[in-house]
NUROTI-979876 format. One record per residue (C-alpha): residue in one letter; y, z, x. Coordinates in steps of 0.02 Angstrom, whole numbers, plus 32768, in hexadecimal, padded with zeros to 4 digits. Each point is the difference from the previous one (the first is absolute). Last residue first. Example, Ala and Ser with C-alpha at 12.3 -4.5 7.8 and 13.67 -1.06 7.14 Angstrom:
# residues 2
s7FCB816582AC a7F5480217FBB 
//
This chain:
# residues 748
x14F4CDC6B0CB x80297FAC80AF x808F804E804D x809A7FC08014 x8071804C809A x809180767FFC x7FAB803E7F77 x8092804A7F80 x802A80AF801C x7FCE808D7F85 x806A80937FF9 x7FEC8090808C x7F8780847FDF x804680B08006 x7FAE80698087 x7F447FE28041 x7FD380657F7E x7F9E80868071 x80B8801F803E x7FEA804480A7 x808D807F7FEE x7FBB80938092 x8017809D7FC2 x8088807C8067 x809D7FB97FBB x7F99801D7F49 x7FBF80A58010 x80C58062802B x80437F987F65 x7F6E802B7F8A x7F847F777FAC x80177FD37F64 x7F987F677FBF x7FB980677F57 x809D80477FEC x80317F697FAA x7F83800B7F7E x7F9380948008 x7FC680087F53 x7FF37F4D8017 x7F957FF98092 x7F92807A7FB2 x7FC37FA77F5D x80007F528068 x7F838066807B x7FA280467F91 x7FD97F837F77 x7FDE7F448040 x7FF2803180C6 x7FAC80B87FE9 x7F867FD37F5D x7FCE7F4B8028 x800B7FCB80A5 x7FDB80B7804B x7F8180277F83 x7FB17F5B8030 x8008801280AA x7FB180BB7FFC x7F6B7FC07F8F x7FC67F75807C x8019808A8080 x7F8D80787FAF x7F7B7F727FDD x7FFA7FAD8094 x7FFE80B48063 x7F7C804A7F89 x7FA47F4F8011 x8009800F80C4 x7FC780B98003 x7F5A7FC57F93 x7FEB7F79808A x7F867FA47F8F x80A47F608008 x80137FBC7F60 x8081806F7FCD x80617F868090 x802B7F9A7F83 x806980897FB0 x80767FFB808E x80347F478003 x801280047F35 x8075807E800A x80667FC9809B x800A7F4C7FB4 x804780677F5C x806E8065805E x80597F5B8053 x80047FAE7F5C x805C808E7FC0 x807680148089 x80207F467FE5 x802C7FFC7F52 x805580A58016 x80737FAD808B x808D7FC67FC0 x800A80577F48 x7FE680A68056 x80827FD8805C x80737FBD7F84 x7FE480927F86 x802680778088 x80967FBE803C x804880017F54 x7FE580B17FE9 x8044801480B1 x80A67F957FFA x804B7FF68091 x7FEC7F2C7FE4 x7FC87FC980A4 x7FD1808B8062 x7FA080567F63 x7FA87F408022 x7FC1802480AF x7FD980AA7FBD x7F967FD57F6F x7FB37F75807D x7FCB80688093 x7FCB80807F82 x7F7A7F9F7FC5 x7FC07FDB808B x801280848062 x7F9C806A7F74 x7F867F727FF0 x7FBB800380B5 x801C80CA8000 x7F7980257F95 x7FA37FA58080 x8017808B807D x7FF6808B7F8A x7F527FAF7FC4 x7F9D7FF080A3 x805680A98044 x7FCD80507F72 x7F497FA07FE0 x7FD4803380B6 x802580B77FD6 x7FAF80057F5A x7F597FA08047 x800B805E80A2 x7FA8808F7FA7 x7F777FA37F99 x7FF380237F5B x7F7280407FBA x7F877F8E7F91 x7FD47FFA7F4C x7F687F917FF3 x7FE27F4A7FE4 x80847FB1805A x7FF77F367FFB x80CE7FF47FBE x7FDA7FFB7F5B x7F85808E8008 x809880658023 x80557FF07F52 x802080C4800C x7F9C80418079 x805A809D8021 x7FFB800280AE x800C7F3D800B x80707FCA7F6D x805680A87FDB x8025802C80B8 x80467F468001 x80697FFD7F97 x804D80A4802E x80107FD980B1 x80667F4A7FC2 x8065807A7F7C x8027807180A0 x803D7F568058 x80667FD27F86 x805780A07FE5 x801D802880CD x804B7F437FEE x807D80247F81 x803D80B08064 x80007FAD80AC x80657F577FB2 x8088806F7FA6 x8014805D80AB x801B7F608061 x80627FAF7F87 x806D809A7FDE x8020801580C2 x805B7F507FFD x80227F718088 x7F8A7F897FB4 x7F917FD780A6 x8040809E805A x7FDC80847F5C x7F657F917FF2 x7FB38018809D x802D80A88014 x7FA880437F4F x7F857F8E8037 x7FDF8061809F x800C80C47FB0 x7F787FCB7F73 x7F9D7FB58078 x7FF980A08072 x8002807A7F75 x7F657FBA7FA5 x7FB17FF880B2 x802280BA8025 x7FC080417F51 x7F487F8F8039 x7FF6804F8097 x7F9880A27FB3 x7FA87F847F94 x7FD77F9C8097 x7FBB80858062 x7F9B80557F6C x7FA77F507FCF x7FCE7FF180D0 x7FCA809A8007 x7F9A7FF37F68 x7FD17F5E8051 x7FB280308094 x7F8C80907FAA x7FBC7F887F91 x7FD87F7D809E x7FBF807C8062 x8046809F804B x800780C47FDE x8027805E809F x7FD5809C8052 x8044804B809B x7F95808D8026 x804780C57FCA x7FD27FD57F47 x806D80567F78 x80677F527FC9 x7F487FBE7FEB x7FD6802F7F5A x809180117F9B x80947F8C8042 x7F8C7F78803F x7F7D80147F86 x807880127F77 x804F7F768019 x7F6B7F7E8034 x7FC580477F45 x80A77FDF7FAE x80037F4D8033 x7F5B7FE17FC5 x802D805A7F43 x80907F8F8014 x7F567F6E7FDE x80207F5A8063 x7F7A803E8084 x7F83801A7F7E x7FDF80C57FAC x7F7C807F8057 x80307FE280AA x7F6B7FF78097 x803980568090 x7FBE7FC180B5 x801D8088807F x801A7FC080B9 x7FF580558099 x805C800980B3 x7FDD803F80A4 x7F5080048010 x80097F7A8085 x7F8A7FA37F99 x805B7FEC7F75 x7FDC80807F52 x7FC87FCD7F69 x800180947F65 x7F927FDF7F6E x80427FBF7F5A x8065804A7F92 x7FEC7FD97F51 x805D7FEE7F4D x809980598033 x8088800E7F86 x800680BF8009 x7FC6803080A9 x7F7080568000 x7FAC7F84806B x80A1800C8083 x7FE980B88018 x7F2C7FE58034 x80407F618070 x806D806D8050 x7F89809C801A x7F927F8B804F x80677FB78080 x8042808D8039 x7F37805D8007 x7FC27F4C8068 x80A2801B8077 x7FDF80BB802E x806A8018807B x80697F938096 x805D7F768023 x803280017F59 x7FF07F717F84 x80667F867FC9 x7FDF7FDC7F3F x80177F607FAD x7FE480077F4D x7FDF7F627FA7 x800E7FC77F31 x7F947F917FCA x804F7F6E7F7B x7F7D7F9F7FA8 x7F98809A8005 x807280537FA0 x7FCD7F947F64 x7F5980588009 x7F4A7FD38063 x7FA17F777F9F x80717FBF7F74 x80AF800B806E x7F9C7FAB8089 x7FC67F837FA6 x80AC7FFA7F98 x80667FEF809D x7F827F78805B x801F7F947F64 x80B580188014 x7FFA7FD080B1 x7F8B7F6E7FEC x807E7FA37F81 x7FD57FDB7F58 x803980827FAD x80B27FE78044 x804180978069 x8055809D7FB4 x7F6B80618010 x80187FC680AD x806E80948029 x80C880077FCA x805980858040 x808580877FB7 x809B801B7FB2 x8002802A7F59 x80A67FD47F95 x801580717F6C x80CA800B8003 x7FFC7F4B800D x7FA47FE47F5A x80B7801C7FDC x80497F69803D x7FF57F9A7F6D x805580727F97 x80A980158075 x7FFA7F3F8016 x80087FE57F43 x808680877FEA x80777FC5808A x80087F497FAB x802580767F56 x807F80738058 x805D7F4E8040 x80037F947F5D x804280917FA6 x806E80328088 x80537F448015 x80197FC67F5F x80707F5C8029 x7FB57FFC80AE x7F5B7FD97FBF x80487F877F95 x80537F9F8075 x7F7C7FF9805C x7F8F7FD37F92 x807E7F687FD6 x80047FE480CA x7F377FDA7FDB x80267F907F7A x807A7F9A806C x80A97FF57FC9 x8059805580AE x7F777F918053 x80517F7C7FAB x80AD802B801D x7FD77FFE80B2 x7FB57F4B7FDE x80C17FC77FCF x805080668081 x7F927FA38080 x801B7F4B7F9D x80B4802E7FDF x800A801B80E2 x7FB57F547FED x807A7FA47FB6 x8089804E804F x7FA47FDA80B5 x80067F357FB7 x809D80037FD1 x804F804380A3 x7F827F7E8056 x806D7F6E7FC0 x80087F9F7F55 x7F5480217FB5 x7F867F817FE0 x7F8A800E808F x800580BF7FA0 x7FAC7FA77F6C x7F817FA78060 x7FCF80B0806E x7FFE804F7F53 x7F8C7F8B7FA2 x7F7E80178098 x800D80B27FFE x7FCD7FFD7F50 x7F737F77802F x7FC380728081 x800180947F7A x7F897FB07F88 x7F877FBE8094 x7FF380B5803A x806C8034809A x7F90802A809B x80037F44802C x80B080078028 x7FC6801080C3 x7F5B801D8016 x8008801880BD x80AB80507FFB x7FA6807F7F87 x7F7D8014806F x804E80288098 x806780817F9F x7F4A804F7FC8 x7FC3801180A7 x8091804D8054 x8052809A7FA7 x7F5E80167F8E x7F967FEF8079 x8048807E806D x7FF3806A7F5E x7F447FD07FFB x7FD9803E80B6 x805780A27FDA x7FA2801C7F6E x7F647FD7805F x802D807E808A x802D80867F7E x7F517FE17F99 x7F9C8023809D x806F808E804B x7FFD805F7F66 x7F5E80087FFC x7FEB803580B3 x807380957FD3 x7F8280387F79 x7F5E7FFC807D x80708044808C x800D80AE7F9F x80A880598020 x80577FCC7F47 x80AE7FCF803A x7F8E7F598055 x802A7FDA7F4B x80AA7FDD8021 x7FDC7F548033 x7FDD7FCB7F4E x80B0802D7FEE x803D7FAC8077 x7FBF7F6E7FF1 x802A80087F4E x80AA80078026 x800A7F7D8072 x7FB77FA17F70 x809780287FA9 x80807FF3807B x7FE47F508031 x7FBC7FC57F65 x80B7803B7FBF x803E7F828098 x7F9C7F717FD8 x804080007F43 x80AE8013803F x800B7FA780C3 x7F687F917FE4 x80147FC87F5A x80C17FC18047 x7FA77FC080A3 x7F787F9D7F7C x80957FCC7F9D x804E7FBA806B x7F637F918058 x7FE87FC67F5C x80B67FBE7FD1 x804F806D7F69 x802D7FD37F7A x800380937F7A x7F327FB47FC4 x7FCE800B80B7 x804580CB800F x7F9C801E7F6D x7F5C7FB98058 x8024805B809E x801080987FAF x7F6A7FF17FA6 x7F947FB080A7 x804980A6804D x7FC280887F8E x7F737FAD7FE3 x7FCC7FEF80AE x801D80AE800C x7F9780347F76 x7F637F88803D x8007806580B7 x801180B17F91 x7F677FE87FA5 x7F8E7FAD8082 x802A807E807F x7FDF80837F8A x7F507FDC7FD6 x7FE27FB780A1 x803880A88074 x7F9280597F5E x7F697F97802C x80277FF580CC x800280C68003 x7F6180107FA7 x7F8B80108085 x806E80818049 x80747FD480C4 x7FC2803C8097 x80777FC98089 x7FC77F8680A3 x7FAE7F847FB8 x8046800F7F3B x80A37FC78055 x7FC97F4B8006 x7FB6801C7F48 x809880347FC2 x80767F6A8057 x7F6B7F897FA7 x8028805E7F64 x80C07FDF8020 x7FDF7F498015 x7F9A7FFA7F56 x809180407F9F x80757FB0804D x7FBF7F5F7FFB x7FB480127F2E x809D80567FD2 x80757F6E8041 x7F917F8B7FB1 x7FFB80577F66 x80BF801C7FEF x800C7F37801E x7F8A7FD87F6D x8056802B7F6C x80A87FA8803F x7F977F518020 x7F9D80127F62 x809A80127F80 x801180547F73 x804C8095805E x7FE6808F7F8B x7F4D7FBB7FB5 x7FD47FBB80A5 x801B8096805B x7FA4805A7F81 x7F507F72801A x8015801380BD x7FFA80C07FF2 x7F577FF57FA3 x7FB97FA68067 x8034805C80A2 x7FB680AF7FB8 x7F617FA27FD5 x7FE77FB080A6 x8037809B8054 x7F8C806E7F9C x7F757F86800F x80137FE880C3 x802580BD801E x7F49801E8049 x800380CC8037 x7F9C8022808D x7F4E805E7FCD x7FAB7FD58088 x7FB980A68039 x803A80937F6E x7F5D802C7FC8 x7FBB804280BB x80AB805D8001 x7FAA80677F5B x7F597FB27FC3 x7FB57F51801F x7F657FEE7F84 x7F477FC88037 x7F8A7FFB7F53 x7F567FFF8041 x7F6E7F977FDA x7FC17FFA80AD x805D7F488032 x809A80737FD1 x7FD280768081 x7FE37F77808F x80A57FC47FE9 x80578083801C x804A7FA980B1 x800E7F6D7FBB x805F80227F5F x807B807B8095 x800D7F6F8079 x80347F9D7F4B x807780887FE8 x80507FE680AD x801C7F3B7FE0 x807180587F64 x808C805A8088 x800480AA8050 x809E80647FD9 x7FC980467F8E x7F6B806B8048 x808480478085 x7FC07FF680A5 x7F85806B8055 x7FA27FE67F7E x7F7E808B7FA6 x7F6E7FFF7F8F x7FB8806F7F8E x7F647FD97F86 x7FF280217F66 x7F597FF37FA4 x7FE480017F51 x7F5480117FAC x7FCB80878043 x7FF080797F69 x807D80808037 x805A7F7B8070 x80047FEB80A6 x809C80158072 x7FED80C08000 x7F5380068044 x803C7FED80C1 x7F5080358059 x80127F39803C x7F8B7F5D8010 x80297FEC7F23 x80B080218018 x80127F608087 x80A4800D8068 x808C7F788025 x8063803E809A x80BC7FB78051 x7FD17F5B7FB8 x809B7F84803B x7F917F748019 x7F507FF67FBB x7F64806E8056 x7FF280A07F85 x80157F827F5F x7F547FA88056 x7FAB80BA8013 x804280227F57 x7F9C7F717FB7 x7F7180128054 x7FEA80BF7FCE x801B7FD37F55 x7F687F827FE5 x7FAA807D8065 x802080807F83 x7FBF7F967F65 x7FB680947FA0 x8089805E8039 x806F7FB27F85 x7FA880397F68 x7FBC7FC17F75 x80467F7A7F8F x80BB7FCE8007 x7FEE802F80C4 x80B3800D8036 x8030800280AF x80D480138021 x80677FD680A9 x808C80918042 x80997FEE8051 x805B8070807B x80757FCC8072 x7FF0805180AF x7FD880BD8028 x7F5280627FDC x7FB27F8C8084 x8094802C806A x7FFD80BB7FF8 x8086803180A3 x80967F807FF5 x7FEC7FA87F65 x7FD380A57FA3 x809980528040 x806A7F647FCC x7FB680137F5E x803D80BC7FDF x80B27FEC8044 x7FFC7F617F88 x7FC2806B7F5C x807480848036 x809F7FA67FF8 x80657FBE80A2 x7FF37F4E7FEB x7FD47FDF7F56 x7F767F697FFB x7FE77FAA7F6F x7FC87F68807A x7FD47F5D7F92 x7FFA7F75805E x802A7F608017 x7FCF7F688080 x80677FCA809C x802B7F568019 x7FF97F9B80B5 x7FB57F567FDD x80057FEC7F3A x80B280627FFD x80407F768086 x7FC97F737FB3 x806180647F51 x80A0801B805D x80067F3F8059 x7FF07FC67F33 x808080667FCE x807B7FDB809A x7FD97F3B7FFB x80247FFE7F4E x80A5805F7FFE x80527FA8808F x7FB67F4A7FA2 x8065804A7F60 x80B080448067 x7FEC7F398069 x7FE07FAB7F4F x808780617FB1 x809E7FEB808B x80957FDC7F77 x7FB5809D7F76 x7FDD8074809B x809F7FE08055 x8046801A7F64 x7FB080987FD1 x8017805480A2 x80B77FD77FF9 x801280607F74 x7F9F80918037 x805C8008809D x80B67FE37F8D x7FBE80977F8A x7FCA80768088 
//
C-alpha cells in the first residue's frame, strides 16, 4: 500500500496541471450534469413493515382522497369571522384544488365538517393533500401557492401554510454557514502555517471535493430518496474532514521540505505515511457512517449514504488533489522565514566535502527537530501527564462521566413547527391553529379501519369513535369517513398534548395496545405522529446493534493498523466516553435548554431519534482521524527508541500542534452551521462540535497519554498465534530512511 501510495503522490506532485485540469473538468461535468438530470430531496420517515406504513399503503390503495401527503393552509380573520368572506375562501381553495401535485384541497366553510373552524370562527384550517411529498417541492411552488390564496388575503385575511403545506421550499441555504465556516478556517491555517500558499491548498481541495460529491448526491437524489437535510450534514462534515486532511498532508509535507527533501519526494513520502493514516481513517468513517443502514429505516441509512459518499470523495482528494498542488506550489508552502532557513542550508551543504557529509548533516537536522518536538510545550504535558498517570487519568474520566449524565434523561421524540422560526408561515400556521382548535390539532392522529363484508358497519363505527372519545389524551374524535366501496373507514383523533409532547406518544400507545388490540377488523393508527413513533421505537431498538457494529470495526481496524488488541480496546472505551459527554451536552443544551437561545432555540425541544445514532457513527468515525494520528507517530517513534514514555512525549509533541489545529477548524466548521433553522442540524453542529473538542482536548491531551503509559510496552502486544494471521501494513510507512541530498537543485 505504502509504495502505491507513494508513487501516487509523486506522480501527482510531477503531473499537477494534468491531476488539477482532471479534477476541474470532472467537478464542473458533475454539477452540468446535476442541473440537467438531478433528483430533488425528501423527507420519507417511512418504516417498512410498521403499522403506520401497513396502514397508509391501505389508504393509498382503496381511500385515495383520504391517502397522499397531507398539508393544511390557515384563514384568520383578525376581526370577525372568516365566514364572513366565504367566497373569498372558496376561490382560493378551488385554485389550491387545481395546482400540481394536489391530491384534494377542501373548503370548511362549503362542508358539514365543523371541526376545522374555530369556536368563535375566526380561524380556519383547511386540509390539503399531495401526492408527493410537500418537501420535496421547491420555492417557485410557494409562489403557485401566494397565487393561488391570493384572493383571501386581498379579503383581509391572514393565509398561513400549516403541516406539509409549511414545509414547501424550505431547502436549506448553506452559503453563510460555508462562507463563515471557510473564513474562519483560512484565518487558523494562517496562524499555524504563516503562510498564504499552505493555508489555502486544504481549502481548495475541500472546496472540489466537497462540491463534486454534492453534485454525485444530487445525481443519485433521481433515482433514491435521500432527506432535505442530508446535503447540510454531508457539507458539514465533508467540509471538516476535507480541510483536516489537507492539513495533515501540507504539515507533513512542510516538515519533510525543511529535512531536505525535493518536492516531488516529499509529496510520495506525505503520501505513503500521512496519506496512508487518511487512508484508514476516513475509511473508517465511511464505514461507520455506513453502519447506520444497521438501524432498518431507509430515512437513517440514506443519511449515511450522503455524508459517506462525500467523505469518500474528499479522501480521494486528499490522495490526489492536494499532491498536485503541492508540486504546483512548490516551496511556496514554506513561510518566508523558513524559505530563507532552507535557503542557508542548501548554501551550507554546497559546502560540504561529499554527499556522506551532507546526509550526516541532515540526519542532525531530523534528530535535531525530534528533540524539539521532544521539548515542545505540548510533549512537556505529556510528560507530565504520564509522570502522574492515575491522577491525571480518574480526573479526565471524571469530567466526561459528569457531562454525560443529562444522558440518563435523554427524551426521544419529534420536533413539530413549534420548533420553526417565528417568522416563518409554518410556525405561524402552528400557533393559529394551536390558539383556535388545541395543540393536537397540529398533529391528528388517523385510524384506518377495514371493514367487514358484512354487519352493521354504521353501529362498528360508532361504538369506536364512542371508545376512542374516552380515551385519556383525546381531545376529539371526529366523525367516521368511509370510501365508496364501503370497505374501509377512517377515524380522525384529535390529541390533547402537541405532536412533540411523550404524552402524544403514549396516547398512539395506548390506543393501539388498549383500544383497538380487541377489534376483530384490522385497525391501524397512521399519520405523520403515528409514523414517527414507529419510526423513534425502530431506531432505538437498532440503536444497541449499531453501537456494537462500530465499536467491533474499529476495534479491527486498529488492532491491524497498530498491530495491538490494547489499542483497539483502549480506543472503544475512550470514545464510548466522548461520545456519551457529546449526548449529554447536548440533552442539557436542547432538552434542557440550557444556553439554547444562543443557538436560535427558544423552547426546550425533544430529541430527535436518529440524532444520537447519526451523531455515533458521525463522531466514532472522526474520533478515529486523531486516534490514527496520533498513534501512528507514538508508535513510529516507540519503533525507534523502545522507549514508551519517551515515545509518547515525542508524539504528542509531533503532532499535537497539528491535531489541535485540525480540531479547532472542525470546531469552528461545525458551529457555523448553528446558523442553519434546521433545529436537528444545530443539535448535530453543536453535539459534534462538542465531541471534537472533548476528543482533542480531554481524550488526546489527558486520556490517552494517561493510558498509554500505564500500559507501556504491553500496549503494542499482540499474541503469537494473532500476529502471523494479521496483516503488517505498517500505517507508519516503516522506519524513514535518512535524508539524501537532491540529486538535482531546486529552486528555494
Amino acid at each position: 500500500m505504502h509504495a502505491f501510495l507513494d508513487r501516487l503522490g509523486r506522480g501527482a506532485a510531477r503531473f499537477h496541471w494534468f491531476v488539477i485540469a482532471g479534477w476541474l473538468v470532472v467537478v464542473v461535468g458533475l454539477f452540468v450534469l446535476r442541473s440537467a438530470f438531478g433528483g430533488t430531496y425528501v423527507n420519507n420517515y417511512t418504516v417498512p413493515g410498521s403499522e403506520s406504513s401497513a396502514g397508509l399503503n391501505i389508504l393509498n390503495k382503496d381511500f385515495t382522497s383520504a391517502g397522499g401527503y397531507s398539508g393544511s393552509i390557515v384563514f384568520h380573520a383578525k376581526t370577525g369571522t372568516v365566514s364572513e368572506h366565504a367566497d373569498a375562501v372558496k376561490s382560493s381553495m378551488e385554485a389550491v384544488g387545481k395546482l400540481p401535485d394536489v391530491v384534494t384541497a377542501i373548503d370548511p366553510l362549503a362542508t358539514s365538517q365543523t371541526a376545522y373552524i374555530s369556536k368563535d370562527g375566526s380561524i380556519v384550517n383547511a386540509p390539503v393533500s399531495f401526492s408527493v411529498v410537500p418537501a420535496s417541492l421547491d420555492k417557485s411552488y410557494v409562489d403557485k401557492l401566494d397565487a393561488a390564496v391570493q384572493p383571501a388575503r386581498a379579503a383581509g385575511l391572514q393565509v398561513e401554510y400549516g403541516g406539509g403545506t409549511g414545509q414547501i421550499g424550505k431547502q436549506a441555504d448553506d452559503g453563510p454557514s460555508e462562507a463563515i465556516g471557510l473564513a474562519l478556517a483560512l484565518l487558523l491555517l494562517f496562524l499555524m502555517f504563516r503562510s498564504v500558499v499552505a493555508s489555502g491548498l486544504p481549502l481548495v481541495s475541500a472546496v472540489f471535493s466537497v462540491g463534486g460529491g454534492l453534485a454525485v448526491l444530487g445525481l443519485l437524489a433521481a433515482v433514491k430518496d435521500f432527506p432535505v437535510s442530508a446535503p447540510t450534514v454531508a457539507t458539514l462534515l465533508g467540509l471538516g474532514v476535507a480541510i483536516d486532511y489537507g492539513l495533515f498532508l501540507v504539515s507533513r509535507h512542510r516538515e519533510q521540505l525543511d529535512d531536505g527533501m525535493g518536492v516531488v519526494e516529499s509529496a510520495g513520502r506525505a503520501e505513503s505515511t500521512s496519506g496512508a493514516a487518511i487512508l484508514v481513517a476516513g475509511g473508517t468513517v465511511v464505514i461507520a457512517i455506513l453502519g447506520l443502514y444497521v438501524s432498518g429505516v431507509p430515512f437513517v441509512g440514506a443519511l449515511g449514504l450522503s455524508s459517506a459518499i462525500v467523505v469518500a470523495v474528499t479522501v480521494l482528494a486528499a490522495l490526489t488533489l492536494i499532491p498536485a498542488l503541492l508540486g504546483l506550489a512548490k516551496f511556496t508552502v514554506l513561510n518566508r522565514k523558513d524559505r530563507h532557513h532552507l535557503a542557508e542550508e542548501r548554501e551550507l551543504e554546497s559546502s560540504l566535502p561529499d554527499e556522506t557529509a551532507i546526509a550526516e548533516h541532515r540526519l542532525e537536522e531530523r534528530e535535531r527537530r525530534d528533540a524539539k518536538h521532544e521539548q515542545s510545550a505540548f510533549a512537556r504535558w505529556g510528560r507530565k501527564v504520564s509522570d502522574r498517570p492515575w491522577p491525571y487519568g480518574i480526573a479526565a474520566t471524571l469530567v466526561l462521566l459528569v457531562l454525560a449524565i443529562p444522558l440518563l434523561s435523554m427524551n426521544l421524540g419529534q420536533l413539530d413547527a413549534g420548533t420553526d422560526p417565528a417568522a416563518d408561515s409554518s410556525r405561524k400556521a402552528y400557533d393559529l391553529i394551536a390558539q383556535g382548535f388545541g395543540p393536537g390539532a397540529n398533529g391528528p392522529l388517523t385510524v384506518v379501519v377495514q371493514l367487514p363484508s358484512s354487519g352493521d358497519k354504521q353501529t362498528l363505527l360508532t361504538g369506536l369513535s364512542s371508545t376512542l372519545q374516552k380515551t385519556p389524551g383525546v381531545a376529539a374524535v371526529q366523525p367516521p369517513s368511509t370510501n365508496s366501496a364501503g370497505t374501509t373507514a377512517i377515524i380522525n383523533v384529535i390529541p390533547t398534548t402537541s405532536p412533540s409532547a411523550a404524552e402524544t406518544e403514549d396516547l398512539v400507545n395506548r390506543i393501539r395496545d388498549d383500544v383497538l388490540s380487541g377489534q376483530q377488523e384490522p385497525t391501524y393508527v397512521v399519520g405523520t405522529t403515528a409514523g414517527y413513533v414507529d419510526f423513534t421505537e425502530k431506531v432505538g431498538s437498532r440503536m444497541p446493534w449499531l453501537i456494537g457494529a462500530v465499536v467491533v470495526l474499529a476495534f479491527l481496524l486498529l488492532t491491524v493498523a497498530f498491530r495491538s488488541l490494547l489499542i483497539g480496546v483502549k480506543a472503544a472505551i475512550l470514545n464510548l466516553l466522548s461520545v456519551g459527554a457529546a449526548y449529554g451536552v447536548i440533552v442539557a443544551v436542547f432538552q434542557w435548554g440550557w444556553g439554547s437561545s444562543l443557538v436560535g432555540i427558544d423552547e426546550k425541544v425533544p430529541i430527535p431519534s436518529f440524532v444520537p445514532m447519526l451523531m455515533f457513527a458521525i463522531v466514532f468515525g472522526l474520533s478515529m482521524d486523531y486516534e490514527v494520528f496520533l498513534l501512528s507517530r507514538v508508535h513510529e517513534a516507540w519503533i525507534a527508541t523502545k522507549d514508551s514514555h519517551r515515545a509518547v512525549a515525542i508524539g504528542i509533541g509531533a503532532t499535537a500542534r497539528v491535531i489541535t489545529t485540525a480540531a479547532a477548524i472542525m470546531i469552528v466548521v461545525f458551529l457555523s452551521f448553528v446558523l442553519d433553522d434546521d433545529p436537528t442540524v444545530k443539535m448535530l453542529a453543536v453535539g459534534m462540535a462538542v465531541a471534537v473538542l472533548i476528543d482533542a482536548s480531554v481524550v488526546r491531551m489527558i486520556l490517552v497519554p494517561s493510558v498509554m503509559t500505564l500500559l507501556g510496552d504491553r500496549a503494542w502486544w499482540l499474541p503469537r498465534w494473532l500476529d502471523r494471521i494479521v496483516p503488517d501494513i505498517q500505517l507508519e510507512g516503516g522506519p524513514q530512511p535518512p535524508p539524501q541530498p537532491a540529486r538535482e537543485v531546486e529552486h528555494v
